[in-house]
N, C-alpha and C positions, 0 to 999 in steps of 0.2 A: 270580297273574294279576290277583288283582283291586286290589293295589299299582300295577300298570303302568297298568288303568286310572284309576284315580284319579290317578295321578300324571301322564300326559296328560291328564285335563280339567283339573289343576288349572292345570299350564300352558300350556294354553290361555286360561281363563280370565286369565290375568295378562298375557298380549301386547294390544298397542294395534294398531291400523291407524294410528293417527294421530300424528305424529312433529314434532318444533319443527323447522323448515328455514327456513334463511336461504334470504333473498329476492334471487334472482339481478339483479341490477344491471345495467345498459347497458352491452354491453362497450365500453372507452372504446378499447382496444388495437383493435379492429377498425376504428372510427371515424376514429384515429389514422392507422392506415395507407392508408386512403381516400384522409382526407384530405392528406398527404404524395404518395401518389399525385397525386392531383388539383393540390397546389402544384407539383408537378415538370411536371407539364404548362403549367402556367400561368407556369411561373418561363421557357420558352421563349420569351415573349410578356410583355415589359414594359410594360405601360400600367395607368395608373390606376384603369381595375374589375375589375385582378386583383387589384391590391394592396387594392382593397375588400373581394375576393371572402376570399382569402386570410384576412384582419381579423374577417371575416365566422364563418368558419370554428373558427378561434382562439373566436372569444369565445361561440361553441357549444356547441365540448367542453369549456370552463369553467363555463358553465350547467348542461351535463348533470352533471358530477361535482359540482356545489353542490346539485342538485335530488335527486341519489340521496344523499346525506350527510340533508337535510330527515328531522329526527326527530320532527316534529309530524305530517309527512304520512303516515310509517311507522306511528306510534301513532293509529289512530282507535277511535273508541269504540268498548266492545264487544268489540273484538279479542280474542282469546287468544293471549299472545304469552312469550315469556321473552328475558329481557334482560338484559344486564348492566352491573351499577354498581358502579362502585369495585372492579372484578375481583371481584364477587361476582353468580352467577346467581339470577333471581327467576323465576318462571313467575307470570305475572296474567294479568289480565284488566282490559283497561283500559277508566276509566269515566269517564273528562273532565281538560281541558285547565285549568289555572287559571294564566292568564297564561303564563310561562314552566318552570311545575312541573306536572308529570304524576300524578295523582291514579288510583292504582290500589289492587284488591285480590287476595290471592293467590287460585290458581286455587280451593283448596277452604277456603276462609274467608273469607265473605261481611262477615263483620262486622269485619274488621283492616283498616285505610285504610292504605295505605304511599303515601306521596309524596316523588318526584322529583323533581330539577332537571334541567330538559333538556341541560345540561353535564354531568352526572354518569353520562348514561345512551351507552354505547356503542353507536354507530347503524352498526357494522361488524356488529354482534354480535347483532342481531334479527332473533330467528328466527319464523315464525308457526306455529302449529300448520295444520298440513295433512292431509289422508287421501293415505298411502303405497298406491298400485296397489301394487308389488312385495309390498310386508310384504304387505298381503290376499291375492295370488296364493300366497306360501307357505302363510301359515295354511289358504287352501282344500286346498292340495297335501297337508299334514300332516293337517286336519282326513280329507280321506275318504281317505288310506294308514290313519288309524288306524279308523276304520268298515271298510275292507275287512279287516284285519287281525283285528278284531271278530267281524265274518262268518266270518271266515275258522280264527280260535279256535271258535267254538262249533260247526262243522262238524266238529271234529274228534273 
């Protein structure tokens, strides 16, 4: 008995609530199809502030996918983040921008400096540390099945 509980606390104590998740992006496909919508409307009507309009549009949804790629904007200070370079994963914590090279340290060692080129670093593939609601709802769910289970052994 007293194996199982120890070996529920102990894995308890090893789970995280907090989890690296990439940072969902502006769908561009929905955007897309709006807009397509909206030219097929406008393609009915030939005049020159459609074909602005249109122009307009276009040079939108190129901003947006330029602006979610921005790997400066992704990394601000502070963060806690994992990331990958040169197809290898890092977890930091980032602590300043120097010019074009990203100046961090891993999560649990303060004193190792690792620096970036912001070409080197995969800005698909940045994920932030978040608090997962689900993972916490399980842990609570398993935390008190194992207290009632408890209660429930020593009644016996």
């Amino acid at each position: 008995m007293r194996k199982y509980l120890y070996l529920i606390i102990l894995s308890l104590s090893l789970v995280s609530c907090y989890t690296y998740q990439v940072k969902k992006t502006v769908d561009t496909a929905i955007d897309n199809k709006q807009a397509s919508k909206n030219n097929a409307a406008l393609a009915n009507t030939n005049s020159p502030q459609t074909e602005s309009i249109k122009a307009k549009s276009q040079s939108q949804n190129l901003q947006q996918t330029s602006v979610a790629v921005n790997v400066q904007e992704k990394l601000a200070p502070n963060k806690n983040v994992k990331i990958d370079v040169d197809g290898r994963a890092y977890k930091v914590i980032v602590d300043r921008w120097e010019g074009d090279s990203l100046i961090a340290h891993p999560v649990h060692s303060r004193e190792k400096v690792l620096k970036f080129h912001k070409n080197q670093i995969n800005a698909e593939k940045i994920a932030e540390k978040r608090f997962s609601q689900p993972i916490a709802d399980i842990i609570t769910v398993v935390a008190y099945a194992g207290i009632g289970f408890g209660i429930w052994s020593l009644l016996q």
